[in-house]
Every structure is written in C-alpha cells, then in structure tokens.
C-alpha positions in Angstrom: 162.3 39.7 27.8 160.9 41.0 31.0 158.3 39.1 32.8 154.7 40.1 34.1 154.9 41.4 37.7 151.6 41.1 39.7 150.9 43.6 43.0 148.0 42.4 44.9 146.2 44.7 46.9 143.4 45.3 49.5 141.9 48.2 47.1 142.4 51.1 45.6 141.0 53.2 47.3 143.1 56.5 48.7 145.5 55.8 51.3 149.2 55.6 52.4 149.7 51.8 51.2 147.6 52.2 48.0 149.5 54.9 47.2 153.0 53.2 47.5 151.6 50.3 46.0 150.4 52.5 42.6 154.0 54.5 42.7 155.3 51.0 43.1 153.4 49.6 39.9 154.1 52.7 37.8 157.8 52.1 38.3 157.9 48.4 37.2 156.0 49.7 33.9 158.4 52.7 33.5 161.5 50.2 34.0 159.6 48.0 31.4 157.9 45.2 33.5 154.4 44.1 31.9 152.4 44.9 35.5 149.1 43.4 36.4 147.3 45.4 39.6 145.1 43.4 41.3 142.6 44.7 43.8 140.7 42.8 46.0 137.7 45.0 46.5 136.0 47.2 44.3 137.3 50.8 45.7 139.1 52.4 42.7 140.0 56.2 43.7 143.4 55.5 42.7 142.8 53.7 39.5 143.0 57.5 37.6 146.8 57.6 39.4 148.1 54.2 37.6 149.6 54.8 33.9 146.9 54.4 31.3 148.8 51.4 30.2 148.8 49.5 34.2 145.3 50.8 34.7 143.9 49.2 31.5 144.9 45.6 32.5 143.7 46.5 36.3 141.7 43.5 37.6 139.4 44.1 40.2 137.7 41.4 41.9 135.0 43.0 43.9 135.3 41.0 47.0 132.3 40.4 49.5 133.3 40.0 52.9 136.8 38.0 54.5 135.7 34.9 53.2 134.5 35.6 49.4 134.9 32.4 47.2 133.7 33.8 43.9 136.7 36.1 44.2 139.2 33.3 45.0 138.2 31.7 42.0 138.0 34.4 39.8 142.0 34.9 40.8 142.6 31.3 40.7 141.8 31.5 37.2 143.7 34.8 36.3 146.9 33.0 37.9 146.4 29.6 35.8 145.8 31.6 32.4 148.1 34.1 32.8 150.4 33.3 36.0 152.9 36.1 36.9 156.9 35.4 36.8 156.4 37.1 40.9 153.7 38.1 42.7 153.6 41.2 45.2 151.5 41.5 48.3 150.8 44.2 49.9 149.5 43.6 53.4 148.4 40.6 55.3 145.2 40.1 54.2 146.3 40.0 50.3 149.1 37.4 51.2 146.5 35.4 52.8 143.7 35.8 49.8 146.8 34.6 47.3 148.5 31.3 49.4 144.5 30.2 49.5 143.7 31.3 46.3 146.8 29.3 44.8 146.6 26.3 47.3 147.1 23.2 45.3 148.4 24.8 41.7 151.2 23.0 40.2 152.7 26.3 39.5 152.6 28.7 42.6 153.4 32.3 41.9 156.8 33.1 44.1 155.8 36.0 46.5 157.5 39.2 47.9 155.4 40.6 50.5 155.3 44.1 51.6 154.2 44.8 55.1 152.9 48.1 55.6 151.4 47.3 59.5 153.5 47.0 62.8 150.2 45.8 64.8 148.8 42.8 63.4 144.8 43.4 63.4 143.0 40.8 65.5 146.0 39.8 67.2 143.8 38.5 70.2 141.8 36.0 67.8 143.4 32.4 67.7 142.4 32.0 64.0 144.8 35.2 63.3 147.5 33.8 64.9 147.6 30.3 63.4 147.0 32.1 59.9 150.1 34.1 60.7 151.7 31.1 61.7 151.2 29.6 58.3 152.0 32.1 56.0 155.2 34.0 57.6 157.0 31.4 55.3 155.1 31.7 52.2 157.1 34.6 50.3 160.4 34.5 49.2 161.3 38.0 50.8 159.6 40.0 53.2 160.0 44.2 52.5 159.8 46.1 55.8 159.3 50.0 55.1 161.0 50.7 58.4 163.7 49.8 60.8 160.8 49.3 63.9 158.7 47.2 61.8 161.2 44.5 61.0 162.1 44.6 64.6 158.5 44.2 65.3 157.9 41.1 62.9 160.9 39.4 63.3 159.5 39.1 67.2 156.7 37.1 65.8 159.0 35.3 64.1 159.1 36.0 60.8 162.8 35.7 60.3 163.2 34.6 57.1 165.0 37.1 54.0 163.8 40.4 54.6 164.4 43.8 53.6 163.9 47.3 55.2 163.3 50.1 52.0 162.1 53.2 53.7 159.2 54.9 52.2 160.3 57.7 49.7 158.4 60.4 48.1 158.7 62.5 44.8 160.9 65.3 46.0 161.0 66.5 42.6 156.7 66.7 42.6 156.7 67.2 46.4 158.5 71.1 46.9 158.5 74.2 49.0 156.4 76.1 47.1 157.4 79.6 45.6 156.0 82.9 47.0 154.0 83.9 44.7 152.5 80.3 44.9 152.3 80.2 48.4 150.1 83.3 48.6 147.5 82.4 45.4 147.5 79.2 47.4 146.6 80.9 50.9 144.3 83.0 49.4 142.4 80.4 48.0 141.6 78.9 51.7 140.2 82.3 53.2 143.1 81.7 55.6 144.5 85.0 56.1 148.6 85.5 57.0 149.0 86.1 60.8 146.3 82.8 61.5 148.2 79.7 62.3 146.9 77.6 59.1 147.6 74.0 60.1 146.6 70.9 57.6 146.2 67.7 58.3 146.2 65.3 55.8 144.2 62.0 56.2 141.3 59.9 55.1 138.7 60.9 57.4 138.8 57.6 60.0 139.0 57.0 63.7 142.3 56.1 64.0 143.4 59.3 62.3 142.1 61.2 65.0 140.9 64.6 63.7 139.2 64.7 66.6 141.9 65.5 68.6 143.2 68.4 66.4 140.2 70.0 66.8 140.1 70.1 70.8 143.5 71.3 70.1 142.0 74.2 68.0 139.2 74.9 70.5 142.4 75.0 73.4 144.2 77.5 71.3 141.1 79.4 70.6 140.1 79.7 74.6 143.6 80.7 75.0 143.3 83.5 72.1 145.2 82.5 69.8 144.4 82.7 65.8 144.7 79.4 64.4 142.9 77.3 61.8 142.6 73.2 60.8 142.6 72.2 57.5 141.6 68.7 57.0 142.9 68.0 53.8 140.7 64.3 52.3 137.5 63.2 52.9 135.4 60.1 54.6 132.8 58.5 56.4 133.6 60.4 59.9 133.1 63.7 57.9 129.7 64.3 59.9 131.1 63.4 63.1 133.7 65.8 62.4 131.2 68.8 61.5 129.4 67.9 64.7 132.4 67.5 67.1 133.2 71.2 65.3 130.0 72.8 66.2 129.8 71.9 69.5 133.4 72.9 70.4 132.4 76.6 68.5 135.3 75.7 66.4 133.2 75.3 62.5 134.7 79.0 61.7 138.1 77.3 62.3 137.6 74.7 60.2 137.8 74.1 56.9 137.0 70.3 54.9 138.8 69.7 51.6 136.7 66.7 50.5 139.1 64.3 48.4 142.0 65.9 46.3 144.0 64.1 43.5 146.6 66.6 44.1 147.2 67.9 47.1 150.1 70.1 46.8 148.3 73.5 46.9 146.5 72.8 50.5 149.7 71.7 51.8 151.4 74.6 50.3 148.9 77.1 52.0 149.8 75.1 55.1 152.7 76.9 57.8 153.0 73.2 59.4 151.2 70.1 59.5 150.2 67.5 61.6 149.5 64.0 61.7 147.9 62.8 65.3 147.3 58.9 64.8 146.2 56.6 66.8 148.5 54.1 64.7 150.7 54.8 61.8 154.0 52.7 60.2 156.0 55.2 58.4 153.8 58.1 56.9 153.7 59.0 53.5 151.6 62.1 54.5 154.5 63.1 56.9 157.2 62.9 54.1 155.8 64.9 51.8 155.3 67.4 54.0 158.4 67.6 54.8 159.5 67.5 51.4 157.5 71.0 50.7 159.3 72.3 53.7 157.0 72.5 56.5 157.4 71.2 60.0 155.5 68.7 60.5 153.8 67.6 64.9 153.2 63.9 65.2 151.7 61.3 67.4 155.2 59.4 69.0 153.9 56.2 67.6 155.3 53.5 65.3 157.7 54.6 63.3 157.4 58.7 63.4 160.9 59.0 65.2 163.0 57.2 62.1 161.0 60.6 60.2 161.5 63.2 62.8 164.1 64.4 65.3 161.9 65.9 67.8 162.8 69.8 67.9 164.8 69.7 64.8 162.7 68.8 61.5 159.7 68.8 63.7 158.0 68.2 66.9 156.5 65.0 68.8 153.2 64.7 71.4 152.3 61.7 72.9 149.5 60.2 71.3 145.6 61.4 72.4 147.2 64.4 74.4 145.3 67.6 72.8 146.9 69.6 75.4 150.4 68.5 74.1 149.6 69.2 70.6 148.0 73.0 71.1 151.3 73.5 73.4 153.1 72.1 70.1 151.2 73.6 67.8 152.0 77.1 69.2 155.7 76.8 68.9 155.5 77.0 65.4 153.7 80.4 65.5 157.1 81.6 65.4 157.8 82.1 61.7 161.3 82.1 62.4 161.3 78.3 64.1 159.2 77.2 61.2 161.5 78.4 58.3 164.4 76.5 59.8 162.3 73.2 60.6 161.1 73.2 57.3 164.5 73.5 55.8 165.6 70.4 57.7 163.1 68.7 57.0 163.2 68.9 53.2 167.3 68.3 53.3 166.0 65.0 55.4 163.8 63.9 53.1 166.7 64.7 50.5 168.9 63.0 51.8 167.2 59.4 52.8 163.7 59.9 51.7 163.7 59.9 47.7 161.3 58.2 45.9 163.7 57.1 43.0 166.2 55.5 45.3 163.4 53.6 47.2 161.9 52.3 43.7 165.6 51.4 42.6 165.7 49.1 45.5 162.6 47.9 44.8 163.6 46.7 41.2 166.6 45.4 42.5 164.5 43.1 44.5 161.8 42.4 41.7 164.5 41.9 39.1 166.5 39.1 41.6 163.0 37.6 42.2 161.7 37.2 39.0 164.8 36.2 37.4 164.7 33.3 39.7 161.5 32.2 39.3 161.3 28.9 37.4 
C-alpha cells in the first residue's frame, strides 16, 4: 500500500518553486501517493491549484518570523501523529525548519530535498554558513533542477547522492495558440497587430526587474518604434511600477494584469516574451513560453543558457543592460524571425522539457525513497 508523501514548503503563494512544488504534489496523488502539503507560512494563492483531495489535508502553519516556535511544534506534532514514509523539501529554509523541527525524534522522516536556488541567501552571515554546513547531509538525495546548480552546490560541498531533473512544463496545457485564438486574445489587451506586444511574466519584485523593461520601452519609444509591455501578475512593487511608468511617459505602453490563475491567454496575445532577472535558476515562466511558441529574451544569468541557444530559440542580454534588451527586443519585430524562434523553441521544450517525463523521474525517486524507509 503506498505510503504518505509529505512536501514541505516555504508557502503557497504564486511563484516558480510553488508551482513545481503543487505540480509535484498533484502527481504523487494522481500516481496514488496519500500527499500531505505543508506550508510554512500562511500565503495560499496556490491552494485552489492542488487537487481537492491534496488541498483538503493542506496544513498550513502560519509561521511568524525565522525563528517561530509555535510552528515548530505544531509540525513536531503532525510528524509524531502521523509521520510521513519521506519527506520533501523544497528550499533551504524548509530543510532547515524540518532537521530542527524533528531534532531528537526516535523516528526521523528520511528527506529528499529539492533545491530550487543557485545563490545561497545570506551567504556573507557566519550563522548561514554553519547552518549550511549542518544540514548538506541531512537528506538522503539532493534534486538539482539544472546542470549549473549541481555544479554550484557541489562547490560548497554538498556532494552527497544527487540528482539533476530539469524543470518541465505541460506541453499538452502550455500550446501555440490557434489563430482565431490568438486574435480574440489580442483583442482583448487593446494591443493592436503592427505594436510589438511583449509580456513579461513575474510576481511583481525587485529582483524581477520590470523596471528595466520599461526603460527598454521608453528607449524603443524615443527611437519610434510601436511597442507595448505587458506585465502579466501582480505585487507589492505594483506602485513603483505605475510611478517608474509615468515618469518615463510610458503608462500608455503599459498594461498590469493583476494576478491570473491561468495565464495562457496574455501569453498567447504575446509575439515574444521576456524575463530580465536579476537572479533566476531554471525558469518556469521561460518554458512555457516557449512551449506556446514564442521567443522568449533573457537576462544571461543562472541557468537561462541550458533553456535557450542565444539566436536560435531565443535571444540573451546581459543582465541590467536596458539598452541590450530594446536592441533585442527589436529583432523580433521581424515576424518572420519570430515564427521560426518560436518553432524551436516549442520543439525544445518537446523534446527535453515535458512535464510528464520530469514527474516520472520524480516518482522514480519518491518510490526508491520511500520504499526504503524503515
């Protein structure tokens, strides 16, 4: 009979790892796992994503602050009650909240953690490093969505099992769209054909930097050019964003989803996207737009080049150059370049990018786990 699986995260609140993690969970149900989701904080956007029957038996602890311990002992309790036959971190802070929270049981959960980060947060704080110290050999298995990550950990010397599984999307969910799709979908944006419409699709926070696309904007506009942002999600820069958009005379060139359950129609109004981070592992947000067929301009920073060959699938910019993105930006005016980027792109993503053979790898790991587990 299969036994419970337990994924503990930060939250659940909308983002790149959250939404792994809730793909993730959904899997182990559908390949008939009992799965407990546990989130640290309250945040619970993605609570309506899990199936009814994960998102019933959710637990959310409501955390206060790094070192909450009401919240350890509420999960110290949940694990002696009901302890899980493996336990599934996501993210260092999760790993850390479970080897304290579990310190001293007779019967510790066996881990698999899943690292989403290349930079470790804080890294310049002595506490951090001795905490890393401790736990790199707490799990069983560490999973590594990328090929630069492991490299990256295994330098701080986590070198124990470990695993790289690619992120995948839904390519079956995530498509070009058709033409009478695209235009209802264009239409409803005010966007008309003939304006570059390029999204961007991000929670709205500084290292996402929106603010860069839009000096890109206000460059293309100076140099004449028709083009148009859509920043597809929502946030607490939001303001700063309307302000930054005003005084660049850009607000007219602008458009703010707010937060989208689906966001498949903005994307498919899109003719490319961009994602201009600061920081980022391996983007969810960049697969699936490659998935629906658009070339997609990135930031050249942690893992982007294992997504896309540079003038191929899509186009690179060094990170925080606006100038470099506009210049980027404009190439894919050229309907013509666009069509066949996009077509690579979704072949790519085809080809090594599927959500089903990520989550098969996944269960192959879960099921070897578990099974050993005493």
């Amino acid at each position: 009979m299969p036994r419970l699986i337990e994924l503990v995260m930060n939250s659940l609140a909308f983002g790149g790892a959250e939404r792994h993690s809730v793909g993730l969970a959904n899997a182990l149900f559908a390949a008939g796992h009992p799965v407990r989701v546990v989130a640290l904080s309250a945040a619970d956007a993605l609570r309506q994503a899990l199936h009814p029957a994960v998102a019933a038996h959710a637990v959310m602890l409501g955390r206060s602050g790094p070192l909450d311990l009401s919240a350890l002992h509420r999960y110290r309790s949940l694990t002696r009650q009901a302890p899980a036959a493996l336990t599934l971190t996501v993210n260092q802070y999760p790993l850390a909240f479970v080897s304290a929270a579990t310190l001293g049981l007779r019967q510790r959960p066996p881990l698999l953690h899943i690292s989403h980060t290349i930079e470790l947060p804080h890294e310049d704080s002595l506490l951090k490093r001795r905490l890393q110290a401790l736990l790199k050999h707490r799990p069983q298995a560490h999973v590594y969505v990328c090929e630069r990550q492991r490299q990256f950990w295994r330098r701080k010397g986590v070198d124990g099992a470990d695993h790289c599984i690619h992120n995948g999307v839904d390519v079956s969910r995530f498509t070009p769209p058709s033409p009478e799709q695209r235009r209802a979908w264009r239409a409803a944006t005010g966007v008309p054909e003939g304006t570059l419409l390029v999204g961007l699709c991000a929670g709205y926070r500084p290292e996402k930097r929106h603010d860069l696309l839009l000096n890109a904007v206000a460059e293309l506009k100076r140099r004449g050019h028709a083009v148009h942002a859509l920043l597809i999600g929502d946030g607490a820069l939001r303001p700063a964003i309307e302000a930054q958009a005003r005084a660049l005379g850009v607000e007219g060139e602008l458009t703010l989803t707010g937060y989208s359950h689906d966001v498949r129609p903005w994307m498919g109004a899109c003719d490319a996207l961009c994602l201009v981070s600061d920081h980022e592992t391996f983007s969810l947000a960049i697969l699936e737009g490659m998935a629906c067929g658009l070339p997609v301009v990135a930031t050249q920073v942690g893992a982007v080049e294992e997504q896309i060959n540079d003038g191929l699938d899509g186009l690179l910019v060094p990170a925080g150059d606006a100038t470099a993105l506009a210049d980027a930006l404009w190439q894919l005016s050229d309907a013509h370049l666009r069509s066949h980027m996009g077509l690579r792109a979704r072949r790519k993503v085809l080809a090594r990018f599927d959500l089903l053979g990520m989550n098969a790898r996944y269960l192959h790991l879960v099921r070897e786990h578990s099974q050993a587990a005493p």
